[in-house]
C-alpha positions, 0 to 999 in steps of 0.5 A: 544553110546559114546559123545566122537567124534571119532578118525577121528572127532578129527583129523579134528578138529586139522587139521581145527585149525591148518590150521585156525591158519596158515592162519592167521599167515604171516612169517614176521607179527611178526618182525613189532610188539615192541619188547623188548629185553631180554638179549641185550640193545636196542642198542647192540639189533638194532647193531644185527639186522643190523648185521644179515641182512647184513649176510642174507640181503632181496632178493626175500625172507626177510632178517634175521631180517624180519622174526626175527633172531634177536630176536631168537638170543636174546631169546637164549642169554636170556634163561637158555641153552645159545647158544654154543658161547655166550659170544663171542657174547655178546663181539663182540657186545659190541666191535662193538658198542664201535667202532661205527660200528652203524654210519659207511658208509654202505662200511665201515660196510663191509669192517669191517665185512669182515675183522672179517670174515677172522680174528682169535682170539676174532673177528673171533670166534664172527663172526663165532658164528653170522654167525653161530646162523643167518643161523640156526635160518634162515633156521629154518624158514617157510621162510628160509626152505620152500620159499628159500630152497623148503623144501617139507616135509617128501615126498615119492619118488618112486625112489631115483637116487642117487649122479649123480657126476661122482668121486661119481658113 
C-alpha cells in the first residue's frame, strides 16, 4: 500500500486549511495595519482613501477603504498592467490636492465632487475612472459581493422563473 494519502484525504486536508485560514481572516482586519503606499504619496494615498469612501461610505457594511479599496487602487497604479485610466487618476488626485480638497468642509468636498461627476473633460473622465475602479474592487470583495450584494455561490436552482417585468414576458 502506498503512503500517499488518497484523493479524499487530500481534499480534506485542503478543505481543513482553507477553512483554518479564513477563520482567521477578518474582511476588514487587513485595512487597520501600516501600509505604505506604492504608486501614490502619502498624501495623494490618504486624499484616495477619503475619496472612495465618499463614493462608497460605511453603512451597514464598511465603506470602501475599510475593506481596502484604496490600497488595491494603489497596487493597480503601482503594477505593470496599469488600471485603464490611470493617468487620469493620478491627475485628478494631483489636481484635487493642490486645490486643498483634504482641508474643505465635508459640504464643501461634495459639492465639489458632484460637480466632477457631472463634468466633461479632465475632471469627468477622473471621476468615472474612481468611481469606476472603486465599485470593482468593492464588489470584488468578501464584503461587498457576499454581505451586501448576497452573492450565494455557484448554486443550483431547480427552477429559474425568469424576468417577471411585464415589457420583458
Amino acid at each position: 500500500m502506498s503512503d500517499q494519502p488518497t484523493r479524499r484525504e487530500a481534499l480534506v486536508q485542503i478543505t481543513a486549511g482553507a477553512a483554518a485560514a479564513l477563520a482567521s481572516f477578518s474582511p476588514t482586519a487587513w485595512a487597520h495595519t501600516p501600509y505604505q503606499p506604492k504608486a501614490l504619496s502619502e498624501s495623494q494615498f490618504k486624499l484616495l482613501s477619503t475619496l472612495v469612501d465618499m463614493i462608497i461610505p460605511s453603512t451597514d457594511t464598511p465603506g470602501a477603504a475599510a475593506v481596502g479599496v484604496d490600497r488595491m487602487i494603489d497596487e493597480d497604479l503601482a503594477g505593470e498592467t496599469k488600471p485603464e485610466h490611470g493617468d487620469e487618476l493620478l491627475g485628478g488626485l494631483s489636481r484635487l490636492e493642490e486645490s486643498g480638497f483634504g482641508d474643505m468642509a465635508e459640504a464643501d468636498r461634495v459639492k465639489l465632487l458632484h460637480e466632477y461627476s457631472e463634468a466633461s473633460g479632465e475632471q469627468g473622465e477622473f471621476f468615472q475612472a474612481l468611481k469606476g475602479l472603486t465599485v470593482d474592487h468593492y464588489y470584488s470583495t468578501e464584503v461587498g459581493l457576499i454581505d451586501e450584494l448576497g452573492y450565494q455561490g455557484n448554486t443550483y436552482l431547480a427552477e429559474f422563473p425568469g424576468c417577471t417585468h411585464e415589457e420583458h414576458q
